[in-house]
Structure formats: structure tokens, C-alpha cells
SEDRENLUM-499981 format. One record per residue (C-alpha): residue in three letters; x negated, y negated, z negated; residue number from 0. Coordinates in steps of 0.5 Angstrom, whole numbers, m for minus. Each point is the difference from the previous one (the first is absolute). Example, Ala and Ser with C-alpha at 12.3 -4.5 7.8 and 13.67 -1.06 7.14 Angstrom:
r = Ala, X = m25, Y = 9, Z = m16, k = 0
r = Ser, X = m2, Y = m7, Z = 2, k = 1
//
This chain:
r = Unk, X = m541, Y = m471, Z = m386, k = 0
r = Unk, X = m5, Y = 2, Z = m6, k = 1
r = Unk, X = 6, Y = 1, Z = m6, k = 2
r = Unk, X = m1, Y = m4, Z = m6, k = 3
r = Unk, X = 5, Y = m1, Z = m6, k = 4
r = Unk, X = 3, Y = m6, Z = m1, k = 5
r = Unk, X = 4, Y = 1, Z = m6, k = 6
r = Unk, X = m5, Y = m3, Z = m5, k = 7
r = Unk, X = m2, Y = m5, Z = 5, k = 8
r = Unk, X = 7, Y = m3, Z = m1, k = 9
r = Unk, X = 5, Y = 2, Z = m4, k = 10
r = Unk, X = 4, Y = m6, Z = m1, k = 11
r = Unk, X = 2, Y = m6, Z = 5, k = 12
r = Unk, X = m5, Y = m6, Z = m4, k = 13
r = Unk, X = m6, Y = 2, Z = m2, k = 14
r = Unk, X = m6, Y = m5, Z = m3, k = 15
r = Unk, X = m8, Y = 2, Z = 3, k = 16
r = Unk, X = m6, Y = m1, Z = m7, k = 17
r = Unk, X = m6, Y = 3, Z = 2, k = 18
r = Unk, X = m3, Y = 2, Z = m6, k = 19
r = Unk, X = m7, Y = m2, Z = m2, k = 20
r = Unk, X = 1, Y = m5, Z = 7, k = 21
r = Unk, X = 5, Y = m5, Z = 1, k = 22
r = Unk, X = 3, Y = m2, Z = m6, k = 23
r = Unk, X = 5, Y = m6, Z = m2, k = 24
r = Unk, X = m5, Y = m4, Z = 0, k = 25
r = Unk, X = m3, Y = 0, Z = 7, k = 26
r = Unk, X = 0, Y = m7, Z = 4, k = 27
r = Unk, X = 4, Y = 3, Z = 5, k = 28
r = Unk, X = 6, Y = 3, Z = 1, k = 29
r = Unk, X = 4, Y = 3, Z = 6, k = 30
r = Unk, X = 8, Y = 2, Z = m2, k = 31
r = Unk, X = 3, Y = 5, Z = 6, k = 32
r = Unk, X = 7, Y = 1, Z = 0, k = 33
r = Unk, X = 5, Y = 3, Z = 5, k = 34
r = Unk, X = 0, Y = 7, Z = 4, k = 35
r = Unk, X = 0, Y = 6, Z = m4, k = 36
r = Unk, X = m2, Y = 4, Z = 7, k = 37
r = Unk, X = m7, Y = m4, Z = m1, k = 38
r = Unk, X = m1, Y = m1, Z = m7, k = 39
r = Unk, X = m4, Y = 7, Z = m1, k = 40
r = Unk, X = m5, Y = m2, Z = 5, k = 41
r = Unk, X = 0, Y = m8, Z = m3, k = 42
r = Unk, X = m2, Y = 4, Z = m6, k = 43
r = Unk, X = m5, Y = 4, Z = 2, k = 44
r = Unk, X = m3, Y = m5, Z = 3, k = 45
r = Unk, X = 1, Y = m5, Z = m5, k = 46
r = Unk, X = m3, Y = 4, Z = m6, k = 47
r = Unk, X = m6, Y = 2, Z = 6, k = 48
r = Unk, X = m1, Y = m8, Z = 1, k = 49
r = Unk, X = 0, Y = m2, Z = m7, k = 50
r = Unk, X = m6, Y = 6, Z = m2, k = 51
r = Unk, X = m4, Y = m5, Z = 4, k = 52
r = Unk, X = 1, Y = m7, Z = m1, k = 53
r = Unk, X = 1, Y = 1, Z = m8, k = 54
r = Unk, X = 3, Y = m8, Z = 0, k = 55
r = Unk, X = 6, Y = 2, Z = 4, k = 56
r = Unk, X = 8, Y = 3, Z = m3, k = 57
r = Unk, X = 4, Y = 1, Z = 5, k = 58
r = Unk, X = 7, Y = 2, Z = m3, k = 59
r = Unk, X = 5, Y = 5, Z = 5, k = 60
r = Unk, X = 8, Y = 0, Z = m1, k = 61
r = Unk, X = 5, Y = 4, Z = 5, k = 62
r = Unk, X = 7, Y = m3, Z = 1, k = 63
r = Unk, X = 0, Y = 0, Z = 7, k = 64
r = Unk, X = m1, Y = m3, Z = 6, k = 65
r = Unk, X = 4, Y = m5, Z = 1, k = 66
r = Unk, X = m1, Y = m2, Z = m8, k = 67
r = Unk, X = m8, Y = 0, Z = 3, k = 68
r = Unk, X = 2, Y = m5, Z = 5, k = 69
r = Unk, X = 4, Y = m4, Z = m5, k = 70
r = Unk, X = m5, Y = m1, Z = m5, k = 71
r = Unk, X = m6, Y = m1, Z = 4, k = 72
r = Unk, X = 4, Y = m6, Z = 4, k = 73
r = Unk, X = 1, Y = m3, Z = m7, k = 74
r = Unk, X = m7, Y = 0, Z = m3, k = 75
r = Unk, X = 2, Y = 5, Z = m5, k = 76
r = Unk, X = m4, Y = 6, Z = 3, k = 77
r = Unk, X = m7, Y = m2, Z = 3, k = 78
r = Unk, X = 1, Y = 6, Z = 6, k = 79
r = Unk, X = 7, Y = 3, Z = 1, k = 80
r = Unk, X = 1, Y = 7, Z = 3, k = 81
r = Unk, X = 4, Y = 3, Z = 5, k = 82
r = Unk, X = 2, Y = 5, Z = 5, k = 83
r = Unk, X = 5, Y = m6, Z = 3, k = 84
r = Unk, X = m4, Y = m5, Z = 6, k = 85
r = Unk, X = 3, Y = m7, Z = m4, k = 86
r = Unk, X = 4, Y = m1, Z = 6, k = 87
r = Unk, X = 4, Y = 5, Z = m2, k = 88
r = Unk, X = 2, Y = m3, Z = m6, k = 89
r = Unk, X = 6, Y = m4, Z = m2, k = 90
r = Unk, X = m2, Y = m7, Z = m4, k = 91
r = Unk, X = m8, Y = 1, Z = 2, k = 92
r = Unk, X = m4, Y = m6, Z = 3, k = 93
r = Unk, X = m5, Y = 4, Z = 4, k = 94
r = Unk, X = m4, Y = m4, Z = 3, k = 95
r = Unk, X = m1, Y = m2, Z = m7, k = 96
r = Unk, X = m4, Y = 6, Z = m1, k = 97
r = Unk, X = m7, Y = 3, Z = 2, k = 98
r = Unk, X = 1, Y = 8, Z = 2, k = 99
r = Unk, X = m4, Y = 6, Z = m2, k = 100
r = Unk, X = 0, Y = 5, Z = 4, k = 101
r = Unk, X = m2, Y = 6, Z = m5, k = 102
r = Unk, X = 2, Y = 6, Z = 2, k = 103
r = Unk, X = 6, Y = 4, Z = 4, k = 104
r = Unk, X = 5, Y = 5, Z = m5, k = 105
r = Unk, X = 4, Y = 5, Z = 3, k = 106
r = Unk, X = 7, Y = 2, Z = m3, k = 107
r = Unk, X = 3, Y = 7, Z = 0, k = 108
r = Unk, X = 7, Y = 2, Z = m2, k = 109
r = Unk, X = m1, Y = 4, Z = m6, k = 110
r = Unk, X = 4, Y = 6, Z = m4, k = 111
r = Unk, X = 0, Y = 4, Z = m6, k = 112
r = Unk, X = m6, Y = 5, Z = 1, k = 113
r = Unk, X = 6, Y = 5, Z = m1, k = 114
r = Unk, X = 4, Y = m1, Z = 6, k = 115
r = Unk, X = m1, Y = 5, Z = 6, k = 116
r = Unk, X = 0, Y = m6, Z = 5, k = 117
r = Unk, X = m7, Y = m2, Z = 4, k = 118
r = Unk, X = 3, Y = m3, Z = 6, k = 119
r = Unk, X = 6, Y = m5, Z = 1, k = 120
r = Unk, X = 1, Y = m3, Z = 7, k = 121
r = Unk, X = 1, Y = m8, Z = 1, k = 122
r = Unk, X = 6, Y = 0, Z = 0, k = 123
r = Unk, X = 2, Y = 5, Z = m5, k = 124
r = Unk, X = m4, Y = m4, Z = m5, k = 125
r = Unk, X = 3, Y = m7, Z = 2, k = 126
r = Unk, X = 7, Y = 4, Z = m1, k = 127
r = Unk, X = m2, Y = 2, Z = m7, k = 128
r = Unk, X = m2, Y = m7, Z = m2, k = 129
r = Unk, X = 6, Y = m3, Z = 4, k = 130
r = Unk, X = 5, Y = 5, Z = m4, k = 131
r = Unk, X = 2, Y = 4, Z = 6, k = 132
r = Unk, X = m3, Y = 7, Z = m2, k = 133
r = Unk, X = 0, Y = 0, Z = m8, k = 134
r = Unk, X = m2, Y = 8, Z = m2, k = 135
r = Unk, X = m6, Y = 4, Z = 3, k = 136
r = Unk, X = 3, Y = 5, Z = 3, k = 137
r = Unk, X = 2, Y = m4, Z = 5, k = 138
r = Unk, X = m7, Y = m1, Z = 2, k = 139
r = Unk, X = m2, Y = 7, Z = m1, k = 140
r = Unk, X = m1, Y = 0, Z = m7, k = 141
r = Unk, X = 4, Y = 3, Z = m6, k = 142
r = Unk, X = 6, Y = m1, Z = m2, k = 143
r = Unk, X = m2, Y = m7, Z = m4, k = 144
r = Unk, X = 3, Y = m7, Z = 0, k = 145
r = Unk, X = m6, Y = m5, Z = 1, k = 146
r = Unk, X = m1, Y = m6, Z = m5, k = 147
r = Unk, X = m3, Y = m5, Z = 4, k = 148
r = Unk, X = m4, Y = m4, Z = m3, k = 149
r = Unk, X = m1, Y = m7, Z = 3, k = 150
r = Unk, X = m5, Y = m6, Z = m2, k = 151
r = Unk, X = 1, Y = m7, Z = m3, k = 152
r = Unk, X = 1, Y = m6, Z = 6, k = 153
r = Unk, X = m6, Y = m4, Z = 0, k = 154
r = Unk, X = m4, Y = 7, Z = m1, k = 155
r = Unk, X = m4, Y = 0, Z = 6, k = 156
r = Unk, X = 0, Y = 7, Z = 1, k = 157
r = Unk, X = 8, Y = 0, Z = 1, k = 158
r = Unk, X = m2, Y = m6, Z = 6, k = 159
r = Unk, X = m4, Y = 5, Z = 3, k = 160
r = Unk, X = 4, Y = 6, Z = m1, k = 161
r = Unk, X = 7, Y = m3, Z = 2, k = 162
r = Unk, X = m5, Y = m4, Z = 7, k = 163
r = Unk, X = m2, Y = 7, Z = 2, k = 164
r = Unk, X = 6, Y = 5, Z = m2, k = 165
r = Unk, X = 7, Y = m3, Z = m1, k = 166
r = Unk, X = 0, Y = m4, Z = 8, k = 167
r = Unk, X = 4, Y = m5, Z = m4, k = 168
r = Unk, X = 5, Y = 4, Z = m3, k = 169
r = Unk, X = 2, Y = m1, Z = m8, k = 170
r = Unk, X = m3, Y = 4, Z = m5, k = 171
r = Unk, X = 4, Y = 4, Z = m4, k = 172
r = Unk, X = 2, Y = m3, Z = m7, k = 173
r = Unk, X = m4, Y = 5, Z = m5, k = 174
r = Unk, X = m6, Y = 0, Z = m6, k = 175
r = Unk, X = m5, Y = m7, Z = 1, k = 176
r = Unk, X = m6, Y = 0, Z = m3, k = 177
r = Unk, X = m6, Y = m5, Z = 1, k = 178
r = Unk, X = m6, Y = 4, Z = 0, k = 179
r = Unk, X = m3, Y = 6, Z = 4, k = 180
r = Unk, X = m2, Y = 3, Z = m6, k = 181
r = Unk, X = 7, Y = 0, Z = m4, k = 182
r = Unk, X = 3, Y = 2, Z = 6, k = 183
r = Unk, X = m6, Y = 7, Z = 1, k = 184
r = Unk, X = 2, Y = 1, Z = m8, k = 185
r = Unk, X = 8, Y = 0, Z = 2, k = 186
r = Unk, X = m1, Y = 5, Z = 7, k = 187
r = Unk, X = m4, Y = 4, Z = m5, k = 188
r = Unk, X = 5, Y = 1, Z = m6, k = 189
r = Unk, X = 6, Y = m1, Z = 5, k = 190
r = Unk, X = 2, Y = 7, Z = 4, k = 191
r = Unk, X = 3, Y = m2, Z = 7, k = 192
r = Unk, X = m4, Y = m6, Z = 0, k = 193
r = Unk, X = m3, Y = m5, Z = 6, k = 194
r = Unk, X = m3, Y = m6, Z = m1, k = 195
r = Unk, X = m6, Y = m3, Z = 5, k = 196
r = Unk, X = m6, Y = m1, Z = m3, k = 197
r = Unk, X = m8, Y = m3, Z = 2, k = 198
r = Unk, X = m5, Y = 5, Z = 3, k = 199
r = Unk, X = m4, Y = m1, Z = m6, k = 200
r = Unk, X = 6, Y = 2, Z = m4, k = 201
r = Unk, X = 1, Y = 7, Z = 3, k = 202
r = Unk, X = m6, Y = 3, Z = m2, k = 203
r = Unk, X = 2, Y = 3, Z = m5, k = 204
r = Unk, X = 5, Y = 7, Z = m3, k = 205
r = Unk, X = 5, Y = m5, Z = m3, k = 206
r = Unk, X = 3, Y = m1, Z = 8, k = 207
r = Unk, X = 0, Y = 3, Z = 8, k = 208
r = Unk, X = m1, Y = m4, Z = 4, k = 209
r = Unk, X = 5, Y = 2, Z = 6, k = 210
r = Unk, X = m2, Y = 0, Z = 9, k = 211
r = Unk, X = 5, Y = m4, Z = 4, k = 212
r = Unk, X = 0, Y = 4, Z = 6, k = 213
r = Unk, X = m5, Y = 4, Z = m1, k = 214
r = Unk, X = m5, Y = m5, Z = m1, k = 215
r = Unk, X = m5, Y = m1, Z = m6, k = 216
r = Unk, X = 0, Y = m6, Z = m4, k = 217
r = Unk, X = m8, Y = 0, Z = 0, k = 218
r = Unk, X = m5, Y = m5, Z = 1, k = 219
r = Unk, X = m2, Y = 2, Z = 6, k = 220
r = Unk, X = 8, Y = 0, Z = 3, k = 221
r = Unk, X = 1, Y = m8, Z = m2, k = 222
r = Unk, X = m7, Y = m2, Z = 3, k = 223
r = Unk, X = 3, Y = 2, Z = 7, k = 224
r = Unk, X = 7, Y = m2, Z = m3, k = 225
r = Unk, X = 3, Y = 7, Z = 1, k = 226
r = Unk, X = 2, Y = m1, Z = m7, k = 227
r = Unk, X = 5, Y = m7, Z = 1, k = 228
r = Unk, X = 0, Y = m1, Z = m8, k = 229
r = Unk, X = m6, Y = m4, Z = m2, k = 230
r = Unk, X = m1, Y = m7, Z = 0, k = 231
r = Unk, X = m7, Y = m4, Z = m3, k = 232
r = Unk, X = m1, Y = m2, Z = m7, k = 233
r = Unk, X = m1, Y = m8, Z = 0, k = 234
r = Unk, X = m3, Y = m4, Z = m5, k = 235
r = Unk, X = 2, Y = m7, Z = m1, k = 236
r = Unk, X = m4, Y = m5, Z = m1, k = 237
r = Unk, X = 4, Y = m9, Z = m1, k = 238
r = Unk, X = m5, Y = m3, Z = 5, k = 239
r = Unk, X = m7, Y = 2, Z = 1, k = 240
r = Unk, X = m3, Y = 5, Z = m5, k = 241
r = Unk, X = m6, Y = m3, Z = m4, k = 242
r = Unk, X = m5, Y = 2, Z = m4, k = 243
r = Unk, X = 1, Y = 7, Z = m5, k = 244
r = Unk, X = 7, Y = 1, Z = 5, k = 245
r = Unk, X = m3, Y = 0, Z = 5, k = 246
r = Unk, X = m6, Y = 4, Z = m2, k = 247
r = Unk, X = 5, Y = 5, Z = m2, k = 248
r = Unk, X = 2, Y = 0, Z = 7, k = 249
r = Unk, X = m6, Y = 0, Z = 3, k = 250
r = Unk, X = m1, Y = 7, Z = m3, k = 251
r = Unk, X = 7, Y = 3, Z = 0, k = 252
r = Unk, X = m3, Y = 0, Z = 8, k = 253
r = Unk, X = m6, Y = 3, Z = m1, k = 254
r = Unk, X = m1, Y = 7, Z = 1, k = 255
r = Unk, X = m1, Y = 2, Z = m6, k = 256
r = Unk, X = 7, Y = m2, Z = m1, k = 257
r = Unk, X = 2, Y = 3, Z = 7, k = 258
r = Unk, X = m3, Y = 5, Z = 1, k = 259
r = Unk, X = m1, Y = 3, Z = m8, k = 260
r = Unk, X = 6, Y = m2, Z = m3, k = 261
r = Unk, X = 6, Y = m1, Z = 5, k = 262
r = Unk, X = m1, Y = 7, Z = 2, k = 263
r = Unk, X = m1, Y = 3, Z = m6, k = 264
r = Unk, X = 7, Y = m3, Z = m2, k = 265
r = Unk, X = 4, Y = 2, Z = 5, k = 266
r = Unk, X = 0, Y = m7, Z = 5, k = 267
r = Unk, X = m3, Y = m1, Z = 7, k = 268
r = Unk, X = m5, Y = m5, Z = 1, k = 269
r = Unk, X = 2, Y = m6, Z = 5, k = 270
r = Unk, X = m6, Y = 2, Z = 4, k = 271
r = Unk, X = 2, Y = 7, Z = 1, k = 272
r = Unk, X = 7, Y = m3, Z = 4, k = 273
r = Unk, X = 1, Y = 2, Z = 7, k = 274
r = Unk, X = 6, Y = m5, Z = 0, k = 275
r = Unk, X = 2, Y = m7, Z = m3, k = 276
r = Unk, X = 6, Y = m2, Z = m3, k = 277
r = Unk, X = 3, Y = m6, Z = 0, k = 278
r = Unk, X = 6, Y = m5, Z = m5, k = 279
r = Unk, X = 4, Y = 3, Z = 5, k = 280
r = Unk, X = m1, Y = 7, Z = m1, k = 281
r = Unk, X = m2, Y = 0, Z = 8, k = 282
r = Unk, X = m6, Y = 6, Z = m1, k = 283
r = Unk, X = m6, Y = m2, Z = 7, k = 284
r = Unk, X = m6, Y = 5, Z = 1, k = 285
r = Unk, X = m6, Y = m3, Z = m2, k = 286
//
């Protein structure tokens, strides 16, 4: 994955597009996205790439989480909802309400302070860290620290993946939540002795390390062929059929300038390059 810096491009949870000398307050169409902060900065990039070329469009990109996504695209408050979550999955979500976009796939690492002497956990070691059962680093060949786990919010789509892939059922251990995958890259940074989970797109940078699990790579190419277990795909959520400006937006968030230019760029995986499907029930089938 080619590095880029994510820092300027999200530094909080919510945050409103205006291109400047393009789509302003008065365009004649406007789109709000809302939800998964793991999608929200290719759904910003692509968005402030569509409205350069179509000057009566503003579209408006909020955070707050996949399960907020799906709730407010149900309710007719946003025009498309984004989620790391298939609707399925969500409780108090009508499902065959919504129209789903496959935009993207989104691979999620666990993530350290840069700091720590630790590259590689098993599964099992990782499961035992987030379930409570080892609580200092020494334990895992690391420097005699206590490890401050850091957890997402329930309703964070990337706390849903995560739990799927690694906890096998277990419960999460109580400690620190926060709601965004840029809070939590800030927290594990300012935070000696920290391990959170993060998006691809959120691991390129000096502020984390991204750790291997059992000598694996957490790369595109390991999540294309899933030898990396931790990815789902980015969903953009639509109530009913999209039409008219929508459903152009979407139209070009499947073309390859989006797909092959910018998914990359940011640190994502384009459907296209999957060797295998997943489905609502995490059941994973070579393509």
C-alpha cells in the first residue's frame, strides 16, 4: 500500500465538504453521507473529486459510525449511509429497505504505540490481550509494560469486524472506547503501552504500528486472498433505488478513476482485486 497521511484528512469524527469556487450553499442538489469513519476519507476524497466536475452538486460527509450510517439512511435523514456493517447485521435495521453499494474493501490491523518492541502477536495471544487474560507486554515478548487496551464504541462497524474475526465470541475486556478511527490513531500514539485496531487507511503513518499476526502482513495483497482475516467491505446505503445526482455519485465511486486511483491511494482494496466473497455471515468463498 503507497503511504499517505491521514491526519489533515480527518482530524475529527464529523466534518462538512465545500469545494471552494465549486458546490456551494446554493447548489440545486445536495447529498449528506453519515456513518463509518473507516470509509469517511475515501467518501471525502471522492466527494470533493465529484463536485469539481458537477459545480451544482454539495455533498456533506459526516462520521459517527456505521450503525449511526444505517440509522439515519433508514430514517430519511441521510441520503446514503456508510458502513463497514452488511444491514444484516445491525439490530433495529430493515434491510430489504435499503439498496446496497459495494464501494470498497477495508482492511483493519491491531495497532500499537510506535514505541513498543512488539511486531508480531499470535491469535491467540491478541485474543487473550483484548479478552483481559494477558495484561503486560512481557507476557508476549515485549518489555515489562502494562498494556492499555483500547476499544471501539458499539455501533463502530470496525469494533463488529474486529470482535467477528478475533474474539471467536469471547467479551471484550472493559477499558478506554472511542468512536472514531482517528481518536483512537491520536490515543495509541500519546499513549505508552497502547493497542487499539484501526483501518488500513489509518496505519500509514508515524503515529502507529501496525502489528503481523502469526507472521502475516496486514497488506492488500494478504486481504485480497484472505490470508489477513480482518477486513470487510465498505457499503454505501441507499433507501430504495438510488436516482438522479445519488445515484451518479455512485456510478463514479465504481469507476476506475475512483478504483483504481484513489482506493489504492488511500490504503483500501477495490472489490474488483478480491479473490474471495464475503457474505452478512462473515462465511468467506473463493471467487
Amino acid at each position: 500500500m503507497k503511504k499517505t497521511s491521514l491526519v489533515s484528512l480527518v482530524s475529527v469524527v464529523t466534518i462538512g465538504l465545500t469545494l471552494a469556487g465549486g458546490a456551494t450553499a446554493s447548489a440545486s442538489t445536495k447529498i449528506s453521507m453519515v456513518g463509518s469513519t473507516a470509509l469517511q476519507p475515501l467518501a471525502e476524497t471522492a466527494a470533493k473529486s465529484y463536485m469539481s466536475d458537477h459545480k451544482s452538486v454539495s455533498i456533506d460527509v459526516q462520521g459517527g459510525g456505521s450503525g449511526t450510517g444505517l440509522s439515519q439512511v433508514s430514517s430519511g435523514a441521510a441520503t446514503i449511509g456508510n458502513s463497514d456493517l452488511f444491514a444484516e447485521q445491525q439490530s433495529g435495521i430493515d434491510a430489504k429497505k435499503l439498496q446496497d453499494h459495494k464501494v470498497a474493501v477495508v482492511g483493519m490491523a491491531p495497532v500499537v504505540n510506535p514505541d513498543l518492541k512488539v511486531d508480531n502477536l499470535t491469535m491467540s495471544q491478541l485474543r487473550k490481550i483484548f479478552t483481559g487474560k494477558i495484561t503486560n507486554w512481557k507476557q508476549v515478548g515485549g518489555p515489562d509494560k502494562k498494556i492499555v487496551v483500547i476499544n471501539r464504541v458499539k455501533g463502530s462497524g470496525t469494533r463488529a469486524t474486529f470482535k467477528k474475526a478475533v474474539l471467536d465470541g469471547k467479551k471484550a475486556v472493559n477499558g478506554q472506547e472511542q468512536d472514531s478511527n482517528g481518536t483512537v490513531q491520536k490515543l495509541v500514539y500519546n499513549t505508552p503501552g497502547a493497542i487499539s485496531y484501526l483501518a488500513f487507511s489509518y496505519t500509514e503513518t508515524d503515529q502507529v504500528k501496525a502489528l503481523k499476526i502469526n507472521g502475516v502482513a496486514p497488506t492488500a495483497k494478504n486481504v485480497e486472498n484472505n490470508k489477513w482475516k480482518i477486513w470487510s467491505y465498505e457499503h454505501m446505503y441507499t433507501k430504495g433505488k438510488a436516482t438522479g445526482e445519488t445515484k451518479s455519485f455512485l456510478k463514479y465511486m465504481e469507476s476506475s478513476k475512483v478504483q483504481k486511483k484513489t482506493v489504492e491511494k488511500l490504503g483500501y482494496i477495490s472489490v474488483s482485486d478480491m479473490k474471495v466473497t464475503k457474505d452478512a455471515d462473515g462465511n468467506v468463498t473463493k471467487k
